[in-house]
C-alpha positions in Angstrom: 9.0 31.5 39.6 9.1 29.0 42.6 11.1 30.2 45.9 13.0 32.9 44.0 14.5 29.9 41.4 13.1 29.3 37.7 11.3 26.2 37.1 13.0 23.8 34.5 15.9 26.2 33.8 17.2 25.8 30.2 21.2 25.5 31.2 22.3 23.6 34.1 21.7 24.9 37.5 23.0 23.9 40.8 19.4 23.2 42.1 19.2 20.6 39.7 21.8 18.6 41.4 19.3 16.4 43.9 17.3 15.5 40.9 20.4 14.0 38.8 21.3 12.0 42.1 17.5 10.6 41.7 17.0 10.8 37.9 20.2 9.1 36.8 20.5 6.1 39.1 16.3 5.5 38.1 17.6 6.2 34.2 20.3 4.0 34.1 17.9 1.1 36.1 15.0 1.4 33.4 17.8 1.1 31.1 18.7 -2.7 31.7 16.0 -4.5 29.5 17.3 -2.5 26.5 20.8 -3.5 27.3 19.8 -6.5 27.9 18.2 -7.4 24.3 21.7 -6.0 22.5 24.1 -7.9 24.6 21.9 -11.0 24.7 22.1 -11.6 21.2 25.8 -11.3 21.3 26.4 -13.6 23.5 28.3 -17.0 23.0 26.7 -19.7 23.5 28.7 -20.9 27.0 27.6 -17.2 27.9 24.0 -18.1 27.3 23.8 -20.7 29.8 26.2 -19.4 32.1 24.9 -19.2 35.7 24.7 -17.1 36.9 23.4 -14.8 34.2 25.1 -11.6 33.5 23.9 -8.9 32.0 27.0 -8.1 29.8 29.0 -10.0 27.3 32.6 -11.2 27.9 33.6 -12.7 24.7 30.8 -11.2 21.6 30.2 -12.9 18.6 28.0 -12.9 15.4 27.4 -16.2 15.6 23.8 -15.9 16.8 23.3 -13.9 13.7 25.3 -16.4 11.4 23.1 -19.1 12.1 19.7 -17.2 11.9 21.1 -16.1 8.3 22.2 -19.6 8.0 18.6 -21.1 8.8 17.4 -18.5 6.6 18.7 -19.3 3.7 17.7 -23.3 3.8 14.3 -22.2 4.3 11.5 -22.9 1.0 10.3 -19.1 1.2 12.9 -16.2 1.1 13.4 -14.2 4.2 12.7 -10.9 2.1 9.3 -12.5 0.7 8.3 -12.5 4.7 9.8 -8.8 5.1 7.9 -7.3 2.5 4.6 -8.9 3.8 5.3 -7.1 7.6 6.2 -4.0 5.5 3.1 -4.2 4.0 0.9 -5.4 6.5 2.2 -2.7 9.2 2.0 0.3 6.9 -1.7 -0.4 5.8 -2.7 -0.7 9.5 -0.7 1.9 10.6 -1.8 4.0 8.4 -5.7 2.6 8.8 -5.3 3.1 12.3 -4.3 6.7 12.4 -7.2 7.7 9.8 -9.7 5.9 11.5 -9.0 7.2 15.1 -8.6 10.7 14.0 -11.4 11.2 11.9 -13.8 8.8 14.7 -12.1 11.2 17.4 -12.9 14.4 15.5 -16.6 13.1 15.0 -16.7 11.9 18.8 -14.9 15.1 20.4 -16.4 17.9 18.2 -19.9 16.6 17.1 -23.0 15.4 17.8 -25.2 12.7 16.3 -26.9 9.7 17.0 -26.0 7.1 19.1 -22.9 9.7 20.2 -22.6 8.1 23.3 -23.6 4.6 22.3 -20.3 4.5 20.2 -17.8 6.3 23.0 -19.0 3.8 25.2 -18.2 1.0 23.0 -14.8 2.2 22.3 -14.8 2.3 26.1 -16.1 -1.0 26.5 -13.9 -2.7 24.3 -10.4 -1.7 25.8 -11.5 -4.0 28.8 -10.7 -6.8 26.9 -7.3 -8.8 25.8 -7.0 -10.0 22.4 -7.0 -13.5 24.0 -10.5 -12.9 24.8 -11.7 -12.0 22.0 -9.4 -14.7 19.1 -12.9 -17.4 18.8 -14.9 -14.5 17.6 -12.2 -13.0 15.8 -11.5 -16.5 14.0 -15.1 -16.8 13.3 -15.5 -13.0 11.8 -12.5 -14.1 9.4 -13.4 -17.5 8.4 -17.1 -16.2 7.7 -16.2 -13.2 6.1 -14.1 -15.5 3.4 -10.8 -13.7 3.8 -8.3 -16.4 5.5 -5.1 -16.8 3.3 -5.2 -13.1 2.3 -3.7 -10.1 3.4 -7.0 -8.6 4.6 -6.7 -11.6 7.2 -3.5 -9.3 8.6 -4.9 -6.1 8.3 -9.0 -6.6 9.1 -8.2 -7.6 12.7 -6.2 -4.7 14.1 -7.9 -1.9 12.0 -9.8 -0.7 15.2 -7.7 0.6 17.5 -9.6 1.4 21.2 -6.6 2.7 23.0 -5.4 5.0 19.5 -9.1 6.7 19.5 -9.3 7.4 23.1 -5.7 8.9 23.4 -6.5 11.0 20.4 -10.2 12.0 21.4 -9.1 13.1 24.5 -6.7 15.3 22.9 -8.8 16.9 20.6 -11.6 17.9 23.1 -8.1 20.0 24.2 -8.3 22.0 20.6 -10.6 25.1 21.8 -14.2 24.8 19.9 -14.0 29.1 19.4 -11.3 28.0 16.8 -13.3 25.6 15.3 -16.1 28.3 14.9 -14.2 30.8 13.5 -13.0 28.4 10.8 -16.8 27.3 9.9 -17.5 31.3 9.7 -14.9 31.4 7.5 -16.3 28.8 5.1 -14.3 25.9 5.9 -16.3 22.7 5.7 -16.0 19.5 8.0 -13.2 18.1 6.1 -11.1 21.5 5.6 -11.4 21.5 9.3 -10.3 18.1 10.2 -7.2 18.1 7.8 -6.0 21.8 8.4 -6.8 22.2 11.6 -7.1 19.1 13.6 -4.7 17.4 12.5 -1.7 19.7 13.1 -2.4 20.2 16.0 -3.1 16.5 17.7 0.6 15.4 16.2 1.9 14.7 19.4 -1.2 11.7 19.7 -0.9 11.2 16.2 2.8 10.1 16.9 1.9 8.0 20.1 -0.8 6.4 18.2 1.6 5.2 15.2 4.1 3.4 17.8 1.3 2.0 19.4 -0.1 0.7 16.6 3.3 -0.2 15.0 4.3 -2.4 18.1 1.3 -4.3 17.6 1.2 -5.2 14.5 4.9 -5.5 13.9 5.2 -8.2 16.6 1.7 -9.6 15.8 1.5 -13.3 15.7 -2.1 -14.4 15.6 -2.8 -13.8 12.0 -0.4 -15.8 10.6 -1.3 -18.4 13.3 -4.9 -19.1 12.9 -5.9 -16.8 9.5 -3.2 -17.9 7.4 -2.0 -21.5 6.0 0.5 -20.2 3.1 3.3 -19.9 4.3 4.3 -16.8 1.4 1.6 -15.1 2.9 3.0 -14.9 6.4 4.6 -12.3 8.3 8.5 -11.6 9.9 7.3 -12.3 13.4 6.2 -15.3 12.3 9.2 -16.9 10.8 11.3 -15.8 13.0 9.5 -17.0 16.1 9.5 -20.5 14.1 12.9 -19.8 13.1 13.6 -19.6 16.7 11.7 -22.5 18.2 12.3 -24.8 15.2 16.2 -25.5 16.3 17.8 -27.6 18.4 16.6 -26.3 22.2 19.6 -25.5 23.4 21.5 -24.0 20.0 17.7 -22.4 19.2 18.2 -20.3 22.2 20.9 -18.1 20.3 18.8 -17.6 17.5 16.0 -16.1 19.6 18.4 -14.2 21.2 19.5 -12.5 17.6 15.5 -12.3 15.9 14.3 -10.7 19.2 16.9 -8.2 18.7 16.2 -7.9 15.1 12.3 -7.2 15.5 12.8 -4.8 18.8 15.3 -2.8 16.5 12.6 -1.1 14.4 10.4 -0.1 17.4 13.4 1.9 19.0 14.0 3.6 15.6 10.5 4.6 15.4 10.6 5.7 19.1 13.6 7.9 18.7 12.0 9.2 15.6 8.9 10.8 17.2 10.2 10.9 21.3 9.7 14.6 21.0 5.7 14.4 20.3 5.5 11.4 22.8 7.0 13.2 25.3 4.5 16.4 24.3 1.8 13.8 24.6 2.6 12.5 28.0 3.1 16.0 29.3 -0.2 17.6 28.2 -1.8 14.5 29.3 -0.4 15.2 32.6 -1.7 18.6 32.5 -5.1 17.5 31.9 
C-alpha cells in the first residue's frame, strides 16, 4: 500500500491515468523503427527515394519481395540450401551457448575451485571488447585450427558467450544456497542439482540469453566473410546482404528493404515468444 492506493493494480484505476499520458506517447515513439522496417519494404520504388522520407507507405507493393524471389531463383545455390545452413548454425550455437553459460554460471555462482576468480575475471575482461577487435585473432584461431570451409567455422566463434554467462551468473547467485543444501542432504549430486533445480528456476535468463544469442548469430556476417569460401556452405545473412548489394544501386535499395524485413522477422517471433521471462529478467535485475 502507497498513500492509501495499491501499487500496480490488476484492473484499471483512475490513478493510472498520468502514467498512460507518459507511457503511451514514449510507447508509440519506441515504436517507429519497427514500423519503419514493415513499411519500408513495402514501399514502391518512387516512395523509396521520395524526399522527404516518410515513415508510411502510400501506394504498397510486393515488388520488393518479387524481385528478391526473382534474384533468388537465378542464383547457382538454392535459397533453401542457405536457410537450412542459418537453421543449423543458429540452433547449435544457441543451444551451445545456453549449456555453456548455465553450467559455467552454476560452477562460478555456487562453487569454488581453482582459479575461481581468474576465470570470472576473464569473462569480465572479455565483454570490454567488440568483435572487430578481436576478427585477426579470431581468423588466425580458425585458420590454425584447420576448420575454414566447415560448419565448425560458424559455430566455434560465437560458442562463448561473455554477456549470456554474466546475465545468468548473476541470476543464480539469486537462487538461495540453504536450497541448494538441502538438496545435497538429500542425495542429489552436482548434476541432479544443476538440471532440477537451477535450471527452472533461472528461465527468465535462460530466455534473455537465447534472443541474445539468436540475434547474433542469426544476423552474423563474419563467418561466411573471412572463414568460409564455398559458397553452399554459407549462411541467410550472407546472401541476402549480397543479394542486396549485388543489384543495381538504386533498384538494390528495395531488395534490402524486403531481406532486412525478412531476417528481423524471426527475432520479433522469438521476442514475443519469451517477453514474459524477459520482462521477469529485467525486473528482478532491477530489484537487485
Amino acid at each position: 500500500m502507497y498513500k492509501g492506493h495499491r501499487i500496480g493494480p490488476e484492473h484499471f484505476n483512475k490513478d493510472q491515468i498520468k502514467l498512460y499520458i507518459v507511457l503511451i506517447p514514449l510507447a508509440l515513439f519506441m515504436f517507429l523503427p519497427l514500423e519503419f522496417i514493415f513499411v519500408h519494404a513495402f514501399k514502391p520504388m518512387a516512395e523509396l527515394f521520395a524526399f522527404p522520407a516518410k515513415f508510411y507507405v502510400v501506394n504498397p507493393t510486393w515488388d520488393n519481395f518479387r524481385e528478391l524471389m526473382r534474384s533468388a531463383r537465378t542464383a547457382g545455390i538454392p535459397l533453401s540450401r542457405y536457410v537450412l545452413n542459418s537453421l543449423f548454425v543458429t540452433v547449435i550455437v544457441v543451444a551451445g551457448n545456453i549449456l555453456i553459460s548455465t553450467m559455467a554460471g552454476f560452477a562460478l555462482s555456487k562453487m569454488k575451485f581453482a582459479l575461481h576468480d581468474t576465470i570470472w575475471s576473464l569473462n569480465q575482461t572479455a565483454l570490454m571488447f567488440v568483435a572487430t577487435a578481436v576478427a585477426i585473432p579470431r581468423y588466425l584461431i580458425v585458420s590454425g585450427l584447420g576448420i575454414t570451409n566447415t560448419y565448425w567455422a560458424h559455430i566455434l566463434p560465437l560458442l562463448a558467450a561473455p554477456v549470456t554467462l554474466f546475465l545468468i551468473k548473476q541470476f543464480i547467485d539469486g537462487v538461495p544456497d540453504a536450497l541448494l543444501e538441502a538438496a545435497s542432504i538429500d542425495g542429489a549430486n552436482a548434476w541432479t542439482i544443476y538440471w532440477r533445480i537451477i535450471l527452472p528456476l533461472v528461465r527468465p535468463a535462460i530466455s534473455t540469453g537465447m534472443i541474445l544469442s539468436f540475434q547474433q548469430v542469426w544476423s552474423y556476417l563474419e563467418s561466411s566473410n573471412n572463414y568460409v569460401n564455398t559458397d553452399s556452405m554459407k549462411t541467410l545473412a550472407f546472401y541476402m546482404n549480397t543479394l542486396a548489394n549485388s543489384n543495381n544501386v538504386v533498384a538494390g535499395q528495395g531488395v534490402a528493404a524486403a531481406a532486412s524485413l525478412i531476417m528481423f522477422i524471426p527475432n520479433l517471433i522469438l521476442f514475443i515468444v519469451v517477453q514474459k521471462d524477459v520482462m521477469n529478467t529485467m525486473a528482478s535485475s532491477g530489484i537487485k
